[in-house]
N, C-alpha and C positions, 0 to 999 in steps of 0.2 A: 156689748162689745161687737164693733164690726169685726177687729181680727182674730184670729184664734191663732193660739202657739203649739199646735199640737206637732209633734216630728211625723213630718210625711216622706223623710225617707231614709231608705234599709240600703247601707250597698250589700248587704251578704244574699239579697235575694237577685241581685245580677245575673249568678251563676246558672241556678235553678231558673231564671225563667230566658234567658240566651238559650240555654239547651233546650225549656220547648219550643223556643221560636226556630231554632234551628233543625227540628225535629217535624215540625209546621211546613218550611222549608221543601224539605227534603219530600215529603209528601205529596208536595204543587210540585216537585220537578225543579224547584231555583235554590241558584247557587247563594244568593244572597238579597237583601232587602235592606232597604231604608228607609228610616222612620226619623221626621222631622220634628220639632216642639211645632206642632200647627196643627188646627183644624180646615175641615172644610173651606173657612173661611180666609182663611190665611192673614188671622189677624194677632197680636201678641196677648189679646185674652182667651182663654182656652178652657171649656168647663172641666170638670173630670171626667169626664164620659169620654174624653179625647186627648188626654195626659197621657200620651202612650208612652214617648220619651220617658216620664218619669217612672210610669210604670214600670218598664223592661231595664230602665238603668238606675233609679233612683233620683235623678237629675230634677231639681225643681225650678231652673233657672228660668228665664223670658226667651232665650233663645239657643239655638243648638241643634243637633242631629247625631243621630250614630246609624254606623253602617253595620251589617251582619254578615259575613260571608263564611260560606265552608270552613274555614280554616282562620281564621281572622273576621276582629273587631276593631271599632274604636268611636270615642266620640268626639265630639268638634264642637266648640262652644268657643266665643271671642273673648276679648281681653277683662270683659266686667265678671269673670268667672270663672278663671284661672285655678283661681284659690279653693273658692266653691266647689268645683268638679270634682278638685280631690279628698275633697272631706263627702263626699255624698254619694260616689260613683266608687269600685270596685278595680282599680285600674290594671288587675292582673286580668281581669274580664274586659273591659273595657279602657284602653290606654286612649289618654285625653291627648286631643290635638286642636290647633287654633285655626278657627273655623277662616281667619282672613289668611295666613298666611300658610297655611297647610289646610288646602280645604278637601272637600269630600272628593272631587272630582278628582285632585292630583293624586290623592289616596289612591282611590278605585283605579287610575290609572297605571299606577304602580302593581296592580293584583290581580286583574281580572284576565283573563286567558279566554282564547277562542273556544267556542261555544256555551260559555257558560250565560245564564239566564237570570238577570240581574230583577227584581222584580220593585215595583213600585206603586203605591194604592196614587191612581191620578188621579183623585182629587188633593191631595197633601202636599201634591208639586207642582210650582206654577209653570206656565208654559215658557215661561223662559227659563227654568231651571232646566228642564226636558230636555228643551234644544241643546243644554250644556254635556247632560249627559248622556244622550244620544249619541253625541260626537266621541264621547269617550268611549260607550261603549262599543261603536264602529271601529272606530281607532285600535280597539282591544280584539276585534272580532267576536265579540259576545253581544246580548239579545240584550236590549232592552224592555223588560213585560211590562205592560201599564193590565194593572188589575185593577178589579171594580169591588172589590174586597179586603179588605183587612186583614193578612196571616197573625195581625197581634192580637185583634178581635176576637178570633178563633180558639187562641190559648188565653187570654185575661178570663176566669172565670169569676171574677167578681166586679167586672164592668160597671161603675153607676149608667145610670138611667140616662137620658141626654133633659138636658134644663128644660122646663116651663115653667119661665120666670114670669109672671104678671106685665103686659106693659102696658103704659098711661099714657095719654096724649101731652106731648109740653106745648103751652101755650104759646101764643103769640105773643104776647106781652112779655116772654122771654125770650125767645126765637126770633121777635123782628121783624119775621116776614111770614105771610102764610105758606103752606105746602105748595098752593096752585102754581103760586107765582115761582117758588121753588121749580116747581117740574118743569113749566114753561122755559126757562132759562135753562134747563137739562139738554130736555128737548132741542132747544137752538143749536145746544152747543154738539149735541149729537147729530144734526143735520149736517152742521159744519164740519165734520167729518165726511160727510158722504156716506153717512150709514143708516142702516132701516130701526135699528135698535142698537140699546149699551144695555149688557148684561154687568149688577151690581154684586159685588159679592161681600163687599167690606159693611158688618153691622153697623158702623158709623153713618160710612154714605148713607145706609139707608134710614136710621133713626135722622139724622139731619133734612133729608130730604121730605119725609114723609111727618114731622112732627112729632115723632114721636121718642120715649124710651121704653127702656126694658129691665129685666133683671138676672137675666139668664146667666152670667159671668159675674164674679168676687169684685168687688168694688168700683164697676163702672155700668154704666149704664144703659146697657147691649140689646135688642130684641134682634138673636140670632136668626137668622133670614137672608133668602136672596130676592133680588127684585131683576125685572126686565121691564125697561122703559122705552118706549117706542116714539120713534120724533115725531110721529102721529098721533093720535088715541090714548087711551088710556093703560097705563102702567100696570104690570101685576107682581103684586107683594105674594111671595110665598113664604108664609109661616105658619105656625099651628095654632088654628083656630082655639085650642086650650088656653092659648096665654091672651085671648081677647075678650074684656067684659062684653056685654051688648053695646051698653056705649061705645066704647072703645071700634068694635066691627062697624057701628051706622057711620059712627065719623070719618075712619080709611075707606069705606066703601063709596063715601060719595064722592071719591078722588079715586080708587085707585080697585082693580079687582083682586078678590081674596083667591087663594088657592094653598093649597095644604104641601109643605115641602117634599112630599114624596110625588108630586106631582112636578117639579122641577123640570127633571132631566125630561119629560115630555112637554113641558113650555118648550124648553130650547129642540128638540126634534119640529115641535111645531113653524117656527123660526127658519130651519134649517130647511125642511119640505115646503115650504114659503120661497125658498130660493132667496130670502133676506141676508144681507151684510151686516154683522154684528160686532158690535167697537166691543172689546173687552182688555183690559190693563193685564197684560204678558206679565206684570211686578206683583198682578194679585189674585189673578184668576187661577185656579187649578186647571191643571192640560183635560180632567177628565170634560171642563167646561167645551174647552174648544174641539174636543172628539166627538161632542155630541151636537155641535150645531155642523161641523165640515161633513161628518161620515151620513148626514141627513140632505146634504145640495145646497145648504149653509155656505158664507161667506163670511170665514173673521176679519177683522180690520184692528188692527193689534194701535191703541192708543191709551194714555192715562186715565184715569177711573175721571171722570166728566164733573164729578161731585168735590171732588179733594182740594182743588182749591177755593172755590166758593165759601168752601165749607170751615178753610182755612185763614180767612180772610174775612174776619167776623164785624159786624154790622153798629150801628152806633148803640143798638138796643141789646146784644151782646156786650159791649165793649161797657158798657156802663155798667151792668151785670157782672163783670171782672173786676172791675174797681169795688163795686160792693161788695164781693166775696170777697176779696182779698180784707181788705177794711175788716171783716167779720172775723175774719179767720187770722187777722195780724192780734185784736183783741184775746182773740184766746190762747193765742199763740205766746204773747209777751205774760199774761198770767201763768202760762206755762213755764216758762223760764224765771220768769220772780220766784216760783214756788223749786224748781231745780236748784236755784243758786241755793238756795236755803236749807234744802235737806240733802244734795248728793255732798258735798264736803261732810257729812257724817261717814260716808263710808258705807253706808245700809240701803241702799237704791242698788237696782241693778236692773237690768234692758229691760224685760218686760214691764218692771214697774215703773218706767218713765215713760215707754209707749204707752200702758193703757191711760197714766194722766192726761196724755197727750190727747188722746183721745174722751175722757171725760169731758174736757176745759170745751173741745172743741162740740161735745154733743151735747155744754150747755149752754151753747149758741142758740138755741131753739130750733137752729135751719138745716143742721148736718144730717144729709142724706144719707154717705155713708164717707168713708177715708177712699182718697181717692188711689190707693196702692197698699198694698202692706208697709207698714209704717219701719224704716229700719234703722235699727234702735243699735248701735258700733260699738261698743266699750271695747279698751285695748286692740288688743290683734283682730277684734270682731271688725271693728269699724277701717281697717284695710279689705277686706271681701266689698266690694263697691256694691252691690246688691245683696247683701246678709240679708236674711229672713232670722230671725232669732225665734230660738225655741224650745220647749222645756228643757231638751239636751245641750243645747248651745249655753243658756242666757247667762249672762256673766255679772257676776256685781261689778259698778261700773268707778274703778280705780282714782285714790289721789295719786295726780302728779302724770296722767295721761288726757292727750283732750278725748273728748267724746263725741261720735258723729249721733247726725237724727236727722234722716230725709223722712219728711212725712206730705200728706194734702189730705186735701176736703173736699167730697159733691158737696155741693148746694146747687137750687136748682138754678140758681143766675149764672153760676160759674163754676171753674177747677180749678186749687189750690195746689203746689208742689212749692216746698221749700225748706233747705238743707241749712242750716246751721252747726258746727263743729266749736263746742264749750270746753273753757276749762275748768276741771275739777283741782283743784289744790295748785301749789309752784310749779310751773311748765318751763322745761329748758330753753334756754337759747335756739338749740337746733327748731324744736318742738316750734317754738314763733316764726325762726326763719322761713322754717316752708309754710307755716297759716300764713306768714304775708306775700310770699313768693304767691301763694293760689288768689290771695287777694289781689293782689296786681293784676291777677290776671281778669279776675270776675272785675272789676274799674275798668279794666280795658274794651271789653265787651262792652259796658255799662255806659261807655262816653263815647263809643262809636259814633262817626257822622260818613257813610258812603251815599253813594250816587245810586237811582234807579239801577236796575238790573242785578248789582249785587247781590252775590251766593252767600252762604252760611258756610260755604267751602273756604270765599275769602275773605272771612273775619276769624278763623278757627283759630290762626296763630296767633292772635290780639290775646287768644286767652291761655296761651302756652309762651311765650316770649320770655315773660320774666321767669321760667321755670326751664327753661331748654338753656340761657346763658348759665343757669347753675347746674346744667347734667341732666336735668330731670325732666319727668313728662309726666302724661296720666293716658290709659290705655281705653279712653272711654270718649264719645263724642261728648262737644262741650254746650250742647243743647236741642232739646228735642221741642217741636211744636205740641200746640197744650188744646184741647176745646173747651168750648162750651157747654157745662153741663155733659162732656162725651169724656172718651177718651183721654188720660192724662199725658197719654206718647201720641201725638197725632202728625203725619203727613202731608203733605212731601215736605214741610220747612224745618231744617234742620240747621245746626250751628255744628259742621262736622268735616273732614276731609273729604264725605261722599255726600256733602250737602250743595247740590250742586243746583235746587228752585229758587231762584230769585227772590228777595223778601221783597213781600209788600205792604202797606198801612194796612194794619188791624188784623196783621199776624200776631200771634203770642209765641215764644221761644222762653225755654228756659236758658238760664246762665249760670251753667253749674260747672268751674272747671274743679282739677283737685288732685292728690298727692299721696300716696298710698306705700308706706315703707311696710314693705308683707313682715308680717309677724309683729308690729309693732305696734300702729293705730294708723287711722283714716282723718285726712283732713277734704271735704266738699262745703263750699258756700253758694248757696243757689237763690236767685231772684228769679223770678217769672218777668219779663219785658215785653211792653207791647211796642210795634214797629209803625216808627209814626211820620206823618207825613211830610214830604220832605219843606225844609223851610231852608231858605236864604241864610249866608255868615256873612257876616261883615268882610267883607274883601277878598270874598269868593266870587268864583265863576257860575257857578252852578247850585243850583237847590241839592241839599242832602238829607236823607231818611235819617233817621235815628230813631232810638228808643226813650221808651216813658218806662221807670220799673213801677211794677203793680205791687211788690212783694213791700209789706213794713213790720221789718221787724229788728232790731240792732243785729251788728256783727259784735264779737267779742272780742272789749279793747284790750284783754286780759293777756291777746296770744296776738298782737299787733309791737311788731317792732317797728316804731315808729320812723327810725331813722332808713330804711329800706323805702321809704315811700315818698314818690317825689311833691313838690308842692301840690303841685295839682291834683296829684292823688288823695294827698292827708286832705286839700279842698273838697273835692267830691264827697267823703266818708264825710264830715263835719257835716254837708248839707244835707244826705243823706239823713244822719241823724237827728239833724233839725226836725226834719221831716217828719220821719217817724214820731217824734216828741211831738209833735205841734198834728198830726192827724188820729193819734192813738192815744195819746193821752188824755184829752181829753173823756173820752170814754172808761177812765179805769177811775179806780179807789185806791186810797191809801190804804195799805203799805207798796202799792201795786205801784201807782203812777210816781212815786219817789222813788222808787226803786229803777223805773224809766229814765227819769229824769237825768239819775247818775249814771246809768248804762248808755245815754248817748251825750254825755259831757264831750267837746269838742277834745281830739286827741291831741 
């Protein structure tokens, strides 16, 4: 089993370790510290070695922060974990606030008093967060300390070890392109800046760039590292020569120079006493990055990481690689669901044991790498927590007469799988179908988009909120996140979201997941994976429009479809949709499997 359910978190230990970090504190001389969910890297996979957030608060979410000060706490986490915070976090210790509309800065702002010395590990915070709170701390007349150490470091005494995960070279024959010609187009685009170097700090950039993965983080495929690439010569990779077979070092070495990550922060001095100009993305660099190439006669040039869209924007040797995983993983996926319909109406199934099927069907694919996320398995009230992790303590038998959510995905090495389906177990109310089809209008509306070049993911968000905002309602979660290759299953800058403000382009992937979440009750998300295709002519248009292709085949459930809420064209699209699945995945199955298909996508 890729996942495990073990409870990894305590809030009664909040108390006890706020007091020694405040105690830590107190000792360096600062009134207060903040601790982000991020590492070095400042990416949303994180090993344990650098799970401080969770450590000090119990918090196990993707994203959030809590502040420390003298006399006051709190943590800050967004709308996917409202719910979560308060089942996991201590909140006489830590009181939860929303990280968008009550964020750390207007806090702090509200607290902090002249002289007091607000302390912050810079590499945790990127340099445009700095500039945020600088301004407050000015504002406040207190000090901002960038420390080069860790006060939670200091008190965690059972720290794990930091990753050395193995990594392996991925070929061309799945990548598309070699490394070379990768750099070279780095390199251009780094010239076009006007700068001598771009300093990498995101382990995607750099597994994309350089050909390679890793294993250093839970279900993706990371070799933790940073790189400096120069618009001249050759690039150097720092990571730990531990995690490289011999092979593995003869092949980066005849592209790129090795160097061991505590040798880092002396690259970029090297850089900086060069009197070199260095591009680095202010969205993902830590300030400790940019302290060490300026306070050296360094020159930053603050621009987007050079790799993210290339890298975004995947190739026809990728892009056929997404059709095949998907394909792979719709097979196991609809085995999965024949075998649910059949034993959860007993009553005797509950979360974990419908994730680990899930995970069986899919690891006797032969090609599963590993699940590309913990797999989140909703029953009742669970499946309103938009990102539940279930777990010995949580797991619930999963109820007749509630639907059920199940966001789950797949590495393989061609592709990344994410896809959310929301079942019903026994008679579903009225209400219960109203909102699955309200959320389903919305995911069709996504689904049949036709815009113009340059369009955002900012403005297509409401296509998937519309039929849900004329009824009251919303969901407090972006309505799609960019997907890689074999990388990352949340990947950047392409988002479907209010702050999705990159232009989509052909042979983006986006997810399309909107959804509906009455707290304390159940969770309704339906997600496809889409790719962003090129634009083509309409009959009696003016202009060429992009749309999407969905990768995702799997049925929706006609079981929680009020049919009459869906206009023609809508009931049109689900029918062909259906087809579809029936006529690409069926084939592939056995009776009782593919009869059971046949009837799950019967025209509605």
């Amino acid at each position: 089993m890729f996942q495990t359910f073990d409870d990894l978190s305590d809030p009664s230990c909040g108390a006890p370790r706020a007091a020694l970090l405040r105690a830590e504190l107190k000792r360096r001389d600062l009134n207060g510290f903040l601790i982000p969910r991020a590492d070095a890297h400042q990416g949303e996979y994180v090993p344990p070695s650098d799970c401080r957030l969770q450590w000090l608060t119990g918090f196990t979410g993707s994203a959030g922060a809590a502040a420390v000060l003298d006399e006051a706490a709190a943590i800050f986490v967004d709308g996917r974990y409202t719910i979560q915070v308060r089942e996991q976090v201590d909140m006489e210790v830590f009181p939860a606030r929303h990280l968008i509309t009550e964020p750390v800065t207007g806090w702090l702002a509200e607290r902090l008093q002249p002289g007091h010395r607000l302390g912050i590990d810079a590499m945790l915070h990127t340099v445009r967060e700095v500039k945020r709170l600088k301004e407050v701390c000015e504002t406040a007349g207190a000090e901002l300390v960038l420390l080069e150490d860790n006060p939670v470091d200091a008190v965690w005494d059972d720290r794990p070890e930091a990753p050395l995960g193995a990594v392996s070279l991925h070929p061309v024959a799945m990548a598309g392109r070699d490394s070379a010609d990768k750099i070279a187009e780095i390199q251009k685009a780094i010239a076009d800046k006007k700068a001598d170097a771009c300093v990498l700090t995101q382990p995607d950039s750099i597994a994309w760039l350089f050909n390679i993965r890793g294993s250093d983080v839970s279900h993706t495929p990371l070799p933790l590292s940073f790189a400096t690439v120069p618009a001249k010569g050759r690039p150097i990779l720092f990571i730990d020569g531990r995690k490289l077979s011999n092979s593995v070092r003869d092949s980066l070495s005849d592209m790129t120079d090795l160097r061991e990550p505590s040798a880092f922060m002396t690259g970029l001095g090297e850089l900086g006493r060069a009197g070199a100009s260095v591009l680095i993305d202010p969205a993902l660099a830590g300030e400790g990055i940019a302290q060490a190439i300026v306070s050296t006669g360094g020159t930053v040039i603050e621009g987007q990481d050079p790799v993210l869209l290339p890298k975004a924007v995947k190739n026809e040797t990728e892009i056929a690689g997404a059709r095949a995983a998907h394909l792979r993983d719709a097979i196991a996926y609809v085995r999965f669901l024949h075998w649910f319909d059949d034993i959860a109406p007993s009553g005797e199934l509950d979360e974990i044991g419908a994730a680990e099927k899930l995970e069986q069907f899919r690891n006797e694919t032969g090609a599963l790498k590993d699940i590309s996320f913990d797999t989140i398995s909703g029953a009742g009230p669970n499946g309103a927590i938009c990102h539940y992790r279930v777990s010995r303590s949580t797991n619930l038998m999963i109820p007749l007469g509630k639907p059920y959510l199940i966001d789950s995905g797949g590495q393989y090495e061609d592709g990344t799988t994410d896809i959310t389906r929301t079942l019903a177990v026994g008679d579903m109310s009225a209400e219960m179908k109203r909102h699955y089809t309200l959320v389903l209008k919305g995911h069709i509306g996504i689904s049949t988009a036709r815009f113009p070049e340059g369009t955002s993911g900012a403005q297509l968000d409401t296509l998937a909120r519309i039929a849900l905002w004329k009824a009251g309602l919303d969901f407090d979660h972006g309505t799609g996140h960019g997907v890689g290759s074999y990388l990352a299953v949340h990947e950047g800058p392409q988002r479907i979201a209010k702050t999705g403000t990159t232009p989509l382009k052909p042979g983006m992937i986006l997810s399309n997941e909107p959804g509906y979440y009455p707290a304390g009750a159940y969770g309704i998300r339906l997600e496809n994976l889409e790719l962003v295709t090129e634009a083509r002519d309409i009959e009696g248009g003016e202009r060429p429009m992009l749309g999407f292709e969905t990768l995702t085949l799997a049925p929706f459930d006609r079981r929680l479809i009020d049919a009459s809420l869906l206009s023609a064209d809508e009931r049109s699209w689900l029918d062909r949709y259906h087809a579809r699945v029936r006529d690409t995945v069926g084939p592939h199955l056995e009776d009782p499997v593919r009869t059971w298909l046949e009837d799950a996508t019967d025209p509605i």
